[in-house]
C-alpha positions as CSV (number, residue, x, y, z in Angstrom):
1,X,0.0,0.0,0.0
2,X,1.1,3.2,-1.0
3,X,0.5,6.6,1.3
4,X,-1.6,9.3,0.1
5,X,1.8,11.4,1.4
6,X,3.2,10.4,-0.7
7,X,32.8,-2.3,-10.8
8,X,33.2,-6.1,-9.3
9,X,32.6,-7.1,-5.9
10,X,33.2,-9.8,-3.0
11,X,32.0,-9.9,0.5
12,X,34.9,-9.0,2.9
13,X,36.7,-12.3,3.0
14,X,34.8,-15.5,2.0
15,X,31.2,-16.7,2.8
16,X,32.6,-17.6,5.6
17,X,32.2,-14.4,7.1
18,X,27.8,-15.0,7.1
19,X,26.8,-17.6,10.0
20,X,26.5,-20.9,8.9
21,X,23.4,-20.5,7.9
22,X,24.0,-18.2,5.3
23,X,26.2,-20.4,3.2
24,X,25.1,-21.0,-0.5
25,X,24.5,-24.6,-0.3
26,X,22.8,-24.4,3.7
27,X,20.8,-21.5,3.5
28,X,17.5,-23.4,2.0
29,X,17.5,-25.3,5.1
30,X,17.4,-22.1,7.0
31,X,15.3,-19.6,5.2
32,X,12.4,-20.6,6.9
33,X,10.1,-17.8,9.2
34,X,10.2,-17.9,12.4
35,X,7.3,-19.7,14.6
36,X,6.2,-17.2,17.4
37,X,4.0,-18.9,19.9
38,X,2.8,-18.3,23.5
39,X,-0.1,-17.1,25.3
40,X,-2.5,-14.1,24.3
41,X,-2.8,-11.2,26.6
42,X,-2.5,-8.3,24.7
43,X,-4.2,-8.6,21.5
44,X,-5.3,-6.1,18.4
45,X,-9.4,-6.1,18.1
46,X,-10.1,-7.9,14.9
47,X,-12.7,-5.3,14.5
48,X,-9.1,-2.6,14.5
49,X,-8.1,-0.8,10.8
50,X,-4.5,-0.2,10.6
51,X,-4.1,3.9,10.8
52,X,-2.0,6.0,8.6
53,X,0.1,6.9,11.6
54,X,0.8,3.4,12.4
55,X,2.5,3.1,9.1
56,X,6.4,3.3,8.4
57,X,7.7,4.6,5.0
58,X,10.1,1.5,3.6
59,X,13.6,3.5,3.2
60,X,13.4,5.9,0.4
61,X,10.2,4.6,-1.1
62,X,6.8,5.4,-1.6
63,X,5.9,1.9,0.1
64,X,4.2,2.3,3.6
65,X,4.2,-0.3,5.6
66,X,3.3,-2.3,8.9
67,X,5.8,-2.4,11.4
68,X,4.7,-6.5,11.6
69,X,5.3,-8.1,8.2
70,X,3.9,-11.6,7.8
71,X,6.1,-14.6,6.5
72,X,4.7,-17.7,4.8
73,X,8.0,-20.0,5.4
74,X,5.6,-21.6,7.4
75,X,6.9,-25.0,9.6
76,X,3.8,-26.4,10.9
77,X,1.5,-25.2,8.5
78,X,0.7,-26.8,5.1
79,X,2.7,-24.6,2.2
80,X,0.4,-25.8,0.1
81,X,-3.1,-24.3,-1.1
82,X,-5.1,-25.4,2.5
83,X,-7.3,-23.3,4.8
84,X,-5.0,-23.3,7.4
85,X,-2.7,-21.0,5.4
86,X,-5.3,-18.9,4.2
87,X,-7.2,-18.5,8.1
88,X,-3.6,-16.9,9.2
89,X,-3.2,-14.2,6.3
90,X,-6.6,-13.7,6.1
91,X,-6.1,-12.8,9.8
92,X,-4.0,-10.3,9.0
93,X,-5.8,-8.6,6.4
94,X,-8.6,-8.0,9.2
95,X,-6.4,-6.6,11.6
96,X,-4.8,-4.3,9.7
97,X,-1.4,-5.5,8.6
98,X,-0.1,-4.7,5.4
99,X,2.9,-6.1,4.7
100,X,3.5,-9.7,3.3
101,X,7.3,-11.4,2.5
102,X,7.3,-14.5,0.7
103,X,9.8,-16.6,-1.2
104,X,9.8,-19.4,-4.2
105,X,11.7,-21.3,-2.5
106,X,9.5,-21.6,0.5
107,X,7.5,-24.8,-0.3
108,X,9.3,-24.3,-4.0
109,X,6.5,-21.7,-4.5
110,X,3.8,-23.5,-2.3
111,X,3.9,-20.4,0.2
112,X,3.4,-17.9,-3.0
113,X,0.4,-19.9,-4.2
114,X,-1.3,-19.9,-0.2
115,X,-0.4,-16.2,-0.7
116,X,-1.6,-15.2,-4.0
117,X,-4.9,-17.1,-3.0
118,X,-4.9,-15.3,0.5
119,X,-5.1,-11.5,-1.2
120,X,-7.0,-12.5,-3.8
121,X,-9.4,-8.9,-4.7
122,X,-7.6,-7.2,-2.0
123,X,-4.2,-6.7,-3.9
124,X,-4.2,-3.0,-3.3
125,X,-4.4,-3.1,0.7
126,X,-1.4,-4.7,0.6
127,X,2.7,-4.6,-0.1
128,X,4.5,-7.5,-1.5
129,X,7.6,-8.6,-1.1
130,X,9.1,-12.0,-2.5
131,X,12.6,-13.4,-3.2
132,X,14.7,-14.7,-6.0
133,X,16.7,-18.4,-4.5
134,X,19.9,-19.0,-6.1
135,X,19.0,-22.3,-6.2
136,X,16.4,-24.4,-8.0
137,X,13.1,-27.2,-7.2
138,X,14.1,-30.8,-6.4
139,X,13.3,-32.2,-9.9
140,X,13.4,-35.8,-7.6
141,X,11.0,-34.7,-4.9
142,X,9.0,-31.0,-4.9
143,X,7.2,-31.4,-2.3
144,X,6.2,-28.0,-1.1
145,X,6.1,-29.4,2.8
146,X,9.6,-30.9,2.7
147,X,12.8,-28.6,3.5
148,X,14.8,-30.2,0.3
149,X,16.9,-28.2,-1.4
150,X,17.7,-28.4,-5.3
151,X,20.1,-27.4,-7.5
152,X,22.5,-24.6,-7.5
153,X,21.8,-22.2,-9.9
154,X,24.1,-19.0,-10.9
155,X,21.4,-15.7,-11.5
156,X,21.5,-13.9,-15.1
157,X,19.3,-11.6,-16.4
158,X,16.8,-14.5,-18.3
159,X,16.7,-15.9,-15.5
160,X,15.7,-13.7,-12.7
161,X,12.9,-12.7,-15.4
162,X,11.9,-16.5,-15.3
163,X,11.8,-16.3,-11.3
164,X,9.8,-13.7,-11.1
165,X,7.3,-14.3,-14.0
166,X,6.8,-17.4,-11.8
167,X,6.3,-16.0,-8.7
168,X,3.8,-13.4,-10.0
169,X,2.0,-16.6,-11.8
170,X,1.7,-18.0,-8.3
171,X,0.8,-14.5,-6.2
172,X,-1.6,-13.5,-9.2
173,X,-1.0,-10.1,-9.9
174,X,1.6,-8.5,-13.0
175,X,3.9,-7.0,-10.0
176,X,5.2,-7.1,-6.7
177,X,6.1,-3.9,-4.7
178,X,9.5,-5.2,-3.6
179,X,11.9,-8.1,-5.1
180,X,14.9,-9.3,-3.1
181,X,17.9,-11.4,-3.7
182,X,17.4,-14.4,-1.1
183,X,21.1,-14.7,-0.9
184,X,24.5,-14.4,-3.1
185,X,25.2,-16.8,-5.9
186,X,28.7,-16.5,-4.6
187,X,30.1,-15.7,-8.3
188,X,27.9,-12.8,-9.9
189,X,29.5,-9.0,-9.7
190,X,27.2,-6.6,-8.1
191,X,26.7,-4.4,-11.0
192,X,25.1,-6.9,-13.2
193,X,23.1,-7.9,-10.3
194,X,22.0,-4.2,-10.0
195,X,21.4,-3.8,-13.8
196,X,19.3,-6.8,-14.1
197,X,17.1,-5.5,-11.3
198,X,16.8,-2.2,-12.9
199,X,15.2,-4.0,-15.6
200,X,12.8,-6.0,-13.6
201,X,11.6,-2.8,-12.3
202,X,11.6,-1.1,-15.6
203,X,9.5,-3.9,-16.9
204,X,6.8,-2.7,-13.9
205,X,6.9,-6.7,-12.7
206,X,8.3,-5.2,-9.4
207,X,8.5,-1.4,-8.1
208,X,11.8,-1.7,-6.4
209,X,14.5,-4.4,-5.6
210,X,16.4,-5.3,-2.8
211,X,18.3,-8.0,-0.9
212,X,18.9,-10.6,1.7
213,X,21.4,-12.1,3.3
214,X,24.2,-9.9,2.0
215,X,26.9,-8.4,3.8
216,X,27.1,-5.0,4.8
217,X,30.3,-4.7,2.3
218,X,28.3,-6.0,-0.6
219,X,24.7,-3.5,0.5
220,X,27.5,-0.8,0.7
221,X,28.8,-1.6,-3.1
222,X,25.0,-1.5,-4.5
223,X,24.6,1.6,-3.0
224,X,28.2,2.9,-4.6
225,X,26.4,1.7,-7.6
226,X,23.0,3.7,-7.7
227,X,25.2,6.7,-7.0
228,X,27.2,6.6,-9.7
229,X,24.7,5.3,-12.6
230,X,22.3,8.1,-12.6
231,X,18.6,7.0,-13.8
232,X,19.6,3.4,-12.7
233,X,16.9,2.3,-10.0
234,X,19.0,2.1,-6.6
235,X,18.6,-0.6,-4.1
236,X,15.8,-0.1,-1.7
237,X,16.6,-2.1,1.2
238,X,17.7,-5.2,2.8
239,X,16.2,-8.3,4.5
240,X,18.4,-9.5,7.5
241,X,18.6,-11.8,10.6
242,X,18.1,-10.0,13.8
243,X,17.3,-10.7,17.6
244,X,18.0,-10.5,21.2
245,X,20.1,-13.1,21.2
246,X,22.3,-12.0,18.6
247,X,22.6,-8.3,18.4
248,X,24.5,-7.3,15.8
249,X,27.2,-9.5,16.4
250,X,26.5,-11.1,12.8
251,X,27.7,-8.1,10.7
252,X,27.9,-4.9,13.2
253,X,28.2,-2.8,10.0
254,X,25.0,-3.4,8.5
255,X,23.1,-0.8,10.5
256,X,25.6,2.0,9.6
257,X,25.5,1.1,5.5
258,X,21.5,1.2,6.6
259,X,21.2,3.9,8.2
260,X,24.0,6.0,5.9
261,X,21.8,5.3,2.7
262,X,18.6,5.9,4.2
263,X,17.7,2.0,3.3
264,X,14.5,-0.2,4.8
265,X,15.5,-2.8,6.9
266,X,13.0,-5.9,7.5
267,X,14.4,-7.9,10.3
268,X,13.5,-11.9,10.4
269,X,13.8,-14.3,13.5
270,X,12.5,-12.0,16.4
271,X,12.5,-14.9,18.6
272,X,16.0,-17.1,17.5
273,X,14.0,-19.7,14.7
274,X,11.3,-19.8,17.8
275,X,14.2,-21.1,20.1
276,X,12.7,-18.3,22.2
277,X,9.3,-19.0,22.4
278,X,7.7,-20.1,25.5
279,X,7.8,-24.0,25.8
280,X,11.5,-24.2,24.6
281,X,13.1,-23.4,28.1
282,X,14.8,-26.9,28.6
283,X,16.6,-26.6,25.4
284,X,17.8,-23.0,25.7
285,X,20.7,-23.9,27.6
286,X,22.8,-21.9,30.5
287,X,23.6,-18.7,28.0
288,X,20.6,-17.7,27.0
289,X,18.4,-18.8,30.6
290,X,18.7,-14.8,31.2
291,X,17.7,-13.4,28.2
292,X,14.1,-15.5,28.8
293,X,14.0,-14.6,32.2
294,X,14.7,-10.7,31.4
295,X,12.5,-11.2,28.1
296,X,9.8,-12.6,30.7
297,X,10.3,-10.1,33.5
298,X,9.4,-7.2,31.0
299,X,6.7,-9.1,29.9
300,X,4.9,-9.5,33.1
301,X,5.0,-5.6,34.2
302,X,3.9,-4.4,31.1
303,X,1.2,-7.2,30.8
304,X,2.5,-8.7,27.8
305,X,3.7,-11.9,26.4
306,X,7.4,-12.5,25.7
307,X,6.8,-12.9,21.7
308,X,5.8,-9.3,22.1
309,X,8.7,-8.3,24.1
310,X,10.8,-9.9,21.7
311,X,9.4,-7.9,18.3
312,X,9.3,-4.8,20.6
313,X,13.2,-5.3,21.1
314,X,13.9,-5.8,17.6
315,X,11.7,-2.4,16.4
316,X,13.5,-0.1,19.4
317,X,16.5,-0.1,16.6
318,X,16.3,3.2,15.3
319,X,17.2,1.0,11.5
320,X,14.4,-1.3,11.4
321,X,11.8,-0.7,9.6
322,X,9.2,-3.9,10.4
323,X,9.5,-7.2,12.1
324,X,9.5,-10.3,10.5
325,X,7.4,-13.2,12.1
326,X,5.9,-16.3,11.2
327,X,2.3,-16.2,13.1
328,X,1.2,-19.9,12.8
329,X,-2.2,-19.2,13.8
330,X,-4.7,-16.0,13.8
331,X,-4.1,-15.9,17.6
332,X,-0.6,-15.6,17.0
333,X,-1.2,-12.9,14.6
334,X,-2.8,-10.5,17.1
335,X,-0.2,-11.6,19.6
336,X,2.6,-10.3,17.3
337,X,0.9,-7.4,15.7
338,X,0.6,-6.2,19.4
339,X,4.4,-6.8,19.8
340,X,4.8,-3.6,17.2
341,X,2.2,-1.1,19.6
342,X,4.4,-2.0,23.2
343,X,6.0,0.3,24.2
344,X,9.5,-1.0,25.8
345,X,10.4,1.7,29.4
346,X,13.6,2.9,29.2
347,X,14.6,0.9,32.3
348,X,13.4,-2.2,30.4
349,X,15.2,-1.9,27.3
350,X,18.1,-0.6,29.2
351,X,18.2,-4.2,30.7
352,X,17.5,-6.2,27.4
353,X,20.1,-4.6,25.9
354,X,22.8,-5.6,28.8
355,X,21.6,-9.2,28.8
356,X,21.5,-9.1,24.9
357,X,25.4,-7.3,25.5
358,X,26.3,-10.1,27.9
359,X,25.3,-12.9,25.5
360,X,26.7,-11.5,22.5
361,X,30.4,-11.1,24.6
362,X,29.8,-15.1,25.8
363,X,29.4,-15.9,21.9
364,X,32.3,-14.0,20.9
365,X,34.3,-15.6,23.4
366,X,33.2,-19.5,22.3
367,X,34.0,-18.1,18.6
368,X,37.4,-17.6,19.9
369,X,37.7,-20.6,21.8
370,X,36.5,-22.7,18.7
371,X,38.7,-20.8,16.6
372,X,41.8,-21.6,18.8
373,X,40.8,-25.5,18.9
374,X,40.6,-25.6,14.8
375,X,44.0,-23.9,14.5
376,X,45.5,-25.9,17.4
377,X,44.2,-28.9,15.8
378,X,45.7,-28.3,12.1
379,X,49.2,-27.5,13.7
């Protein structure tokens, strides 16, 4: 929904420098939304319209947004064409949120499809946002339920058009507002990457293009790029993993290149892959115990729940735009939507942030430990 306001490159180092997670031939395994699950106590009426003051202009854009975007990676919910989908988004729609991120390869364009069937005659209350896999279907096994990944593919120009013609086949409309990179092939230059987006959006299939993913080294050289090919359309923002538990201990320069180029940030995992979601306490372990029971501590004064805590966290970064999450049921989407209207004390978030600070300086530390053990063990 739109506002009535209206050279060659490498990532710093190898791909080793992303979590594991964000390796070419992992990240399918990992590019799934985040479950966020818990109790409802502070809810969003169903009868409630989203106002125009509880929008959030998407970096430089003319795309307002929902501080609480929807994913469809869905993990216990059919990625398939089945009610269940359809109840959650349609959940959404009713309450007021706006903004919608999907992916071919979640379900290998099963999640699209429960999607495009979701908005179906209300394409113009929302924004859409999908992604472009360097990767291809299982021709073996495409089972849109199964977390199998295919082959390896290396993006050109036909074939980000054959991507996205396939993904608009499945959402049913002739564009999407936004149109992201999932990840790096690892070999293509960041200028041809660029000018093959330009074209997608001069082709009106998507309004503007982004990424996810990438390293702040590699946002940095797309926005080196728009500045110097005038007319060219510039990267509008970038799709990244954040939470309490991790800070930005995955690339601390991220925010800066964000926050320097005036880009929209749409942060995914509020609650660690739902490692923080009430009922997963036993398998937390020692390190993170006090992140739950600061996470639960806030929670209880300010008659929340801790999924809501959690997204509140996330949007108290002056960069982020909206919150990622992966509502499995429309009880969970008025539980998270009401994550996005808490307001966090500044004693409370003054807390979060030192447990958050303590974590991160206990990972850092393992890293170094680990990293000591491999060298020791190659000597």
């Amino acid at each position: 929904m739109m506002s009535p306001k209206s050279s060659d490159y490498r990532s710093s180092g190898s791909r080793t420098d992303f979590p594991d997670y964000r390796t070419r031939r992992n990240f399918l395994t990992k590019c799934c939304g985040t479950v966020i699950g818990g109790t409802l106590t502070a809810s969003v009426s169903s009868a409630a319209k989203i106002r125009s003051d509880r929008l959030v202009r998407f970096g430089k854009t003319d795309l307002y947004v929902t501080r609480y975007c929807q994913g469809t990676a869905f993990r216990q919910v059919p990625r398939d064409d089945r009610p269940e989908g359809r109840a959650i988004l349609h959940r959404c729609l009713d309450v007021g949120i706006n903004f919608f991120d999907s992916a071919e390869a979640y379900g290998w364009g099963g999640s699209e499809t429960v999607l495009g069937r979701a908005i179906r005659g209300r394409r113009d209350e929302v924004v859409l946002c999908t992604k472009a896999a360097p990767s291809s279907a299982p021709v073996q096994d495409p089972d849109p339920n199964k977390f199998k990944p295919g082959g390896l593919v290396t993006f050109s120009e036909k074939i980000l058009f054959e991507k996205l013609e396939g993904s608009l086949k499945r959402l049913r409309t002739d564009h999407v507002d936004l149109y992201l990179f999932h990840d790096w092939d690892g070999t293509t230059p960041a200028d041809l990457l660029a000018e093959w987006m330009d074209k997608l959006v001069q082709s009106g299939k998507t309004r503007y293009w982004g990424v996810s993913n990438f390293s702040a080294q590699q946002v940095a050289r797309f926005c080196e790029i728009a500045g110097a090919r005038i007319g060219q359309s510039s990267i509008a923002g970038t799709e990244d993993y954040y939470h309490i538990a991790v800070g930005e201990r995955h690339d601390p320069e991220l925010f800066k290149v964000i926050r320097n180029n005036h880009l929209g940030m749409l942060a995914f995992s509020p609650q660690n892959e739902g490692q923080l979601s009430p009922g997963r306490e036993d398998k937390l372990g020692k390190a993170k115990t006090p992140i739950v029971r600061a996470l639960d501590k806030v929670a209880r004064e300010l008659g929340a729940t801790r999924p809501q805590v959690c997204i509140a966290w996330v949007l108290s970064h002056p960069e982020v735009t909206s919150v990622l999450g992966g509502a499995e049921s429309p009880e969970h989407v008025e539980e998270n939507f009401g994550g996005t209207q808490l307001e966090l004390p500044p004693d409370a978030l003054a807390m979060l942030n030192a447990v958050s600070k303590k974590y991160l300086q206990h990972r850092l530390k393992r890293i170094e430990q680990v990293q000591a053990e491999k060298a020791q063990a190659s000597n």
